[in-house]
C-alpha positions as CSV (number, residue, x, y, z in Angstrom):
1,X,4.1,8.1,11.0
2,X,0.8,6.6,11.4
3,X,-2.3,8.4,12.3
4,X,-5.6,6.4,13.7
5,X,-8.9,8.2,13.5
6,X,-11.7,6.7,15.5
7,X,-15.1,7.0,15.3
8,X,-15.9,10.7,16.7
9,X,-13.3,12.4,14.6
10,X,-14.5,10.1,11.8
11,X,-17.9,11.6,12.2
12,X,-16.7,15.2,11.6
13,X,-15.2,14.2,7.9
14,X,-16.3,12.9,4.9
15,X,-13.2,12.9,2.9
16,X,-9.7,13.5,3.0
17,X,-6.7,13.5,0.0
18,X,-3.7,13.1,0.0
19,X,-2.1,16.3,-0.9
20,X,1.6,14.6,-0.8
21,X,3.1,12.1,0.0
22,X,2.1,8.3,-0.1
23,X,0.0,6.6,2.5
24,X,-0.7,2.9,3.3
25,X,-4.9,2.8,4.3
26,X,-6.1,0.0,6.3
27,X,-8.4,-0.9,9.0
28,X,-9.2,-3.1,12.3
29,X,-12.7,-3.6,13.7
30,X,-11.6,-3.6,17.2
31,X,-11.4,-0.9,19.8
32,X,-7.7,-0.1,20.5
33,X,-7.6,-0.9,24.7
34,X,-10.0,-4.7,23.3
35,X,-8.2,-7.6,21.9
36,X,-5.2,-7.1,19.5
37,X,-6.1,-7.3,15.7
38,X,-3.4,-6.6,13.2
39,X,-4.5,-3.4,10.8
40,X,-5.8,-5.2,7.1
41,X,-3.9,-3.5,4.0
42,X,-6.5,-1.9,1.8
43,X,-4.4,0.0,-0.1
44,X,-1.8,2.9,-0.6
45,X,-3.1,6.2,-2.1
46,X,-0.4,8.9,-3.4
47,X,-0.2,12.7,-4.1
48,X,-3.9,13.8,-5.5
49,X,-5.9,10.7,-4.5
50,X,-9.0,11.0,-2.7
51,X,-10.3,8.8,0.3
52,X,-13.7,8.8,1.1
53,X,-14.6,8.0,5.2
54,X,-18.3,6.5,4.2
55,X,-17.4,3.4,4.1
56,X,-15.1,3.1,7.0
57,X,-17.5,4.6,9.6
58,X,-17.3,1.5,11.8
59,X,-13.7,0.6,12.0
60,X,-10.5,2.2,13.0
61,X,-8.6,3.8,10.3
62,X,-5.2,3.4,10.3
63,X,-2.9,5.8,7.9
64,X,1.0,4.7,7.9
65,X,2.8,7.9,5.9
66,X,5.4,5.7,3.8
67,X,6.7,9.6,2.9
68,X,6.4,12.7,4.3
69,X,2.8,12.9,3.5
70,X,0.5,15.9,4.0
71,X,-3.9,15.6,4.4
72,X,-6.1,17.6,3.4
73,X,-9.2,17.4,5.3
74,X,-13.1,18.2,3.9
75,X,-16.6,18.7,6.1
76,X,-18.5,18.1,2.8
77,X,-18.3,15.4,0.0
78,X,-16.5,16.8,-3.1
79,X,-17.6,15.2,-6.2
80,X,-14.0,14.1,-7.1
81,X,-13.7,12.9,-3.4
82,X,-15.0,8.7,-4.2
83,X,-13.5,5.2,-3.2
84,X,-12.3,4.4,-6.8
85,X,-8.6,4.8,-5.9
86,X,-8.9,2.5,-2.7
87,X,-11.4,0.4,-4.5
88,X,-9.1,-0.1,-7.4
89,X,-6.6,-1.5,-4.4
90,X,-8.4,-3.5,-2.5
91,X,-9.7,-5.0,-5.9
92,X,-6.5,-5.7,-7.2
93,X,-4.6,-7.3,-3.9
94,X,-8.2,-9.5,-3.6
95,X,-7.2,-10.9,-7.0
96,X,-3.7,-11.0,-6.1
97,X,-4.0,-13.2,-3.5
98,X,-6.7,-15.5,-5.1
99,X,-3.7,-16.4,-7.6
100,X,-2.8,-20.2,-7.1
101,X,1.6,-19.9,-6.7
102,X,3.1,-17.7,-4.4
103,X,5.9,-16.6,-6.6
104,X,2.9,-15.6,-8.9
105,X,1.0,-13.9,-6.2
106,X,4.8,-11.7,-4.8
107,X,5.3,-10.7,-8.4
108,X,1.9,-9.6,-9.3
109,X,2.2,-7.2,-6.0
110,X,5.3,-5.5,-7.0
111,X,4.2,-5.1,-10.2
112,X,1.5,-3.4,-9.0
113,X,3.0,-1.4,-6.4
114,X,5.8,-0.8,-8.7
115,X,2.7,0.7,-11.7
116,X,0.8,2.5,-9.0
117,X,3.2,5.0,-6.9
118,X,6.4,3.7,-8.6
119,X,7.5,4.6,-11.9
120,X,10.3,3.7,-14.2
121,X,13.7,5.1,-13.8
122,X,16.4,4.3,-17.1
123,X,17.0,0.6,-17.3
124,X,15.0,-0.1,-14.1
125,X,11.4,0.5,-12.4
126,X,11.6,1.7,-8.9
127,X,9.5,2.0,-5.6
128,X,10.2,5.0,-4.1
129,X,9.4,3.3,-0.6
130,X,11.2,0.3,1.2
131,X,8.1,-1.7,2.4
132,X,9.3,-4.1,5.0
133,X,8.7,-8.3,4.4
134,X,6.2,-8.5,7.4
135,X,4.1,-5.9,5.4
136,X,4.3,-7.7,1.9
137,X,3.5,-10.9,3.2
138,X,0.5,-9.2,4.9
139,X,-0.3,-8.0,1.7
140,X,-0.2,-11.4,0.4
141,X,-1.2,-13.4,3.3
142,X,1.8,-15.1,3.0
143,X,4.1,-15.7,5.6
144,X,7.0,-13.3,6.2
145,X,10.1,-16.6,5.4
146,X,8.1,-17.4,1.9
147,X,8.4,-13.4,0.8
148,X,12.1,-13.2,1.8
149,X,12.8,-16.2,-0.4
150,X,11.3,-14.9,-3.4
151,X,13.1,-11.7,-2.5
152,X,16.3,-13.4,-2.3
153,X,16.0,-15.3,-5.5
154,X,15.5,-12.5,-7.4
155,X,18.4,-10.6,-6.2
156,X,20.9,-13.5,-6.6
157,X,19.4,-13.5,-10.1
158,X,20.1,-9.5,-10.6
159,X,16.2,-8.9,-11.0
160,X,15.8,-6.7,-7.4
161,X,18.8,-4.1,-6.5
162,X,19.0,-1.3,-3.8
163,X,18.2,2.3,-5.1
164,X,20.9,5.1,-5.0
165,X,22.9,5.7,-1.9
166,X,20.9,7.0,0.8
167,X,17.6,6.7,-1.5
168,X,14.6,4.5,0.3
169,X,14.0,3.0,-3.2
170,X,13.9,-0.4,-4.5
171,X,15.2,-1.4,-8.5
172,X,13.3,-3.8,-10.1
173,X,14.3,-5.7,-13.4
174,X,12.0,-5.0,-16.2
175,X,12.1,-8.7,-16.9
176,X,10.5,-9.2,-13.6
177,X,8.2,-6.2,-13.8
178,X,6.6,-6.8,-17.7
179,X,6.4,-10.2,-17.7
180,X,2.7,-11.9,-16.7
């Protein structure tokens, strides 16, 4: 599920989008066979969004399908093709994780990952993707123990539930979604 690009096959694109699907994009600075780095979250990009390769020339790109996801691949810049997608991202979990309480911080990530590639589903809003507590807490640069608290808080409180049967989703209370 993930695909690493490196620098020669880097050079032959300018863009890609995601033509379906939804795709975690993130980066190391370190040659694969060097020392181990752990891949740095910049975003996740859905069905339709662009990601330009300009700025990510001199790292290794890492792209986790969190779906069944296809790419679409371009030699030449399209004019739709920018960063504003993953910039909007990266933006947003830098202010995330500038916010002073942690509780504060894991709420203001679902609610964004629940308003970006989630959507709201009857009485609940859902993530269409189980994202493991290691990755949150990546997200957050928390640690793994202080995300699965908050998680288990808010589902002894009735405010996080499992989606359908057999579905990868994850409910979320509205009262924990629209409040600041």
């Amino acid at each position: 599920h993930t695909l690493m690009l490196e620098g020669d096959h880097l050079r032959q694109l300018t863009s890609l989008q995601v033509g379906r699907g939804l795709i975690r994009v993130a980066f190391t600075t370190s040659q694969p066979n060097s020392e181990a780095t752990d891949p740095i979250t910049l975003g996740f990009l859905k069905t339709g969004d662009p990601l330009s390769l300009e700025l990510l020339r001199h790292a290794w790109l890492h792209l986790e399908a969190l779906q069944p996801t296809t790419l679409l691949r371009s030699a030449s810049p399209s004019e739709d093709a920018d960063t504003v997608g993953l910039s909007e991202w990266t933006a947003a979990l830098l202010r995330i994780q500038h916010l002073s309480d942690s509780e504060q911080r894991q709420r203001a990530l679902i609610q964004l990952l629940v308003y970006r590639p989630g959507n709201r589903c009857g009485e609940w809003y859902e993530l269409p993707v189980r994202l493991k507590h290691e990755r949150l807490a990546e997200l957050l640069n928390h640690t793994r123990v202080t995300v699965t608290r908050h998680m288990a808080r808010w589902r002894q409180a009735g405010l996080i539930e499992a989606g359908p049967a057999g579905s990868p989703c994850l409910r979320f209370a509205p009262h924990l979604i629209e409040s600041p």
